[in-house]
N, C-alpha and C positions, 0 to 999 in steps of 0.2 A: 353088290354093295352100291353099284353106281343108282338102284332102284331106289334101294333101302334108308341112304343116310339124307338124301333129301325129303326123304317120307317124314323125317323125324325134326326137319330146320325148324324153327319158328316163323309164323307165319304172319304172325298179329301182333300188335304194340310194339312199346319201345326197343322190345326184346329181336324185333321181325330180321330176320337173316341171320340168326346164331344159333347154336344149338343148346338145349337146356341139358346144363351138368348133373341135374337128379338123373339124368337116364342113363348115364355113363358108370362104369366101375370106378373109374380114377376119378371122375367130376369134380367132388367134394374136395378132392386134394388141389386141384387145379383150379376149376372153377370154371364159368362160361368162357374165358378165351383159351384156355386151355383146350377144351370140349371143341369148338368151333374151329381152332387151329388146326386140329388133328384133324377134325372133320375133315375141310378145304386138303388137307395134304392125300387124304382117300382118295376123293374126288381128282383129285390133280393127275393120278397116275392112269385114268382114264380119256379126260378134257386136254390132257394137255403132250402126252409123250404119245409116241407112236406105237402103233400094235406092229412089231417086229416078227410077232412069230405067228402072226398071223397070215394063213395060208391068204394068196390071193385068190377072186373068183371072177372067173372070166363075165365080162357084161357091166361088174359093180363099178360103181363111179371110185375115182384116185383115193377120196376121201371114205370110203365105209369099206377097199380094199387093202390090203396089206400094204408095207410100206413099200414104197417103190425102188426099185434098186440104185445104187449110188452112184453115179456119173460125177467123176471128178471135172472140174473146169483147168483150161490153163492154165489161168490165172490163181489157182488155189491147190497146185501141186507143189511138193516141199523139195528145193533143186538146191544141193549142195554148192 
């Protein structure tokens, strides 16, 4: 997905950075922000949340390896 839905953004004119609703099932109902919203929300669970289940590999940098285990801080433990 993460290949695919930027393969299809607009690229040129005033239209440049949204996606065209004729290539959508629901487009027509929605329309370009509709199409573009949904896009950006595909995108997002790649760009922006962490790969959890993703196995770690020894050597990969922090960022293209799994997430890293959670180290609570002092300052950010909940004390009755």
């Amino acid at each position: 997905m993460r290949q695919a839905v930027p393969e299809h953004q607009v690229k040129e004119g005033k239209e440049k950075g949204s996606w065209d609703p004729l290539r959508d099932r629901f487009g027509n109902h929605g329309g370009r922000l509709y199409t573009t919203c949904l896009s950006c929300l595909v995108l997002e669970a790649y760009y922006r949340h962490l790969p959890i289940y993703k196995p770690a590999v020894p050597g990969l940098p922090e960022s293209e390896n799994g997430s890293p285990p959670f180290k609570a801080k002092e300052n950010q433990r909940n004390t009755p």
